[in-house]
C-alpha positions in Angstrom: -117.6 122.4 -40.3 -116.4 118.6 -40.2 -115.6 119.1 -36.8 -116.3 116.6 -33.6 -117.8 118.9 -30.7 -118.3 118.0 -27.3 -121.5 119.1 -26.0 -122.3 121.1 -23.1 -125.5 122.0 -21.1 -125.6 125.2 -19.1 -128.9 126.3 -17.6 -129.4 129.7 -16.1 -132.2 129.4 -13.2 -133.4 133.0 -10.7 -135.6 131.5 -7.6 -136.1 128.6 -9.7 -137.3 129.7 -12.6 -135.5 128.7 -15.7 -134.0 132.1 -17.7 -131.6 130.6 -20.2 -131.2 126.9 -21.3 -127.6 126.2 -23.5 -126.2 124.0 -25.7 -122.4 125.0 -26.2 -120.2 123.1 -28.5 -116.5 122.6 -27.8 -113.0 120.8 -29.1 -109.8 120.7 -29.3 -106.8 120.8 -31.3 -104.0 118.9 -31.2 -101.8 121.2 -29.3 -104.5 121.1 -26.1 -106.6 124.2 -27.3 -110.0 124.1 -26.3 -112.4 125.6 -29.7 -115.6 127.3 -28.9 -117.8 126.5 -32.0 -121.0 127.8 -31.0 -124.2 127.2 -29.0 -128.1 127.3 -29.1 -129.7 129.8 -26.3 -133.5 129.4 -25.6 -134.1 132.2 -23.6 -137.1 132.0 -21.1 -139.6 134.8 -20.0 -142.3 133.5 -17.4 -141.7 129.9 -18.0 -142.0 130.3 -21.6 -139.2 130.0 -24.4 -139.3 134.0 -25.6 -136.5 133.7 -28.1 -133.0 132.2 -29.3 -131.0 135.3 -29.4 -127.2 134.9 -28.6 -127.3 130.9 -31.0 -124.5 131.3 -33.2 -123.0 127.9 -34.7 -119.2 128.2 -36.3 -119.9 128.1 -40.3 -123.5 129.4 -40.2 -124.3 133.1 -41.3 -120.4 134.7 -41.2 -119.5 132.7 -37.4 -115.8 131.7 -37.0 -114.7 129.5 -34.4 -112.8 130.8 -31.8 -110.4 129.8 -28.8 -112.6 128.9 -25.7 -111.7 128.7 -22.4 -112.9 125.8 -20.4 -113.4 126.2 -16.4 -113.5 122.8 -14.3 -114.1 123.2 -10.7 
């Protein structure tokens, strides 16, 4: 979409075994809105990547951007 993301990582681990590796895109306007433009899921069953359901990128098959939220801690 034209649009400068910044790119995080989010990994979802059980007893140490990786379940769900993201990629999330984010930006924001110029008012201080943070946009949620998609991400890439590799899901993980065993060790092994299973599938990549719950990727959606903004622009690609019918997916809109939308207003994020963005937690620091």
């Amino acid at each position: 979409m034209g649009v400068t993301c910044i790119v995080v990582r989010d990994t979802l681990t059980i007893d140490g075994e990786l379940i769900e590796d993201t990629v999330d895109g984010f930006a924001r306007d110029v008012y201080g809105n943070a946009w949620y433009f998609g991400e890439i899921a590799q899901n993980f069953e065993q060790g092994l990547l299973s599938n990549l359901d719950g990727s959606c990128m903004a622009g690609k098959a019918g997916a809109k951007a939308r207003i994020g939220v963005i937690v620091t801690y």
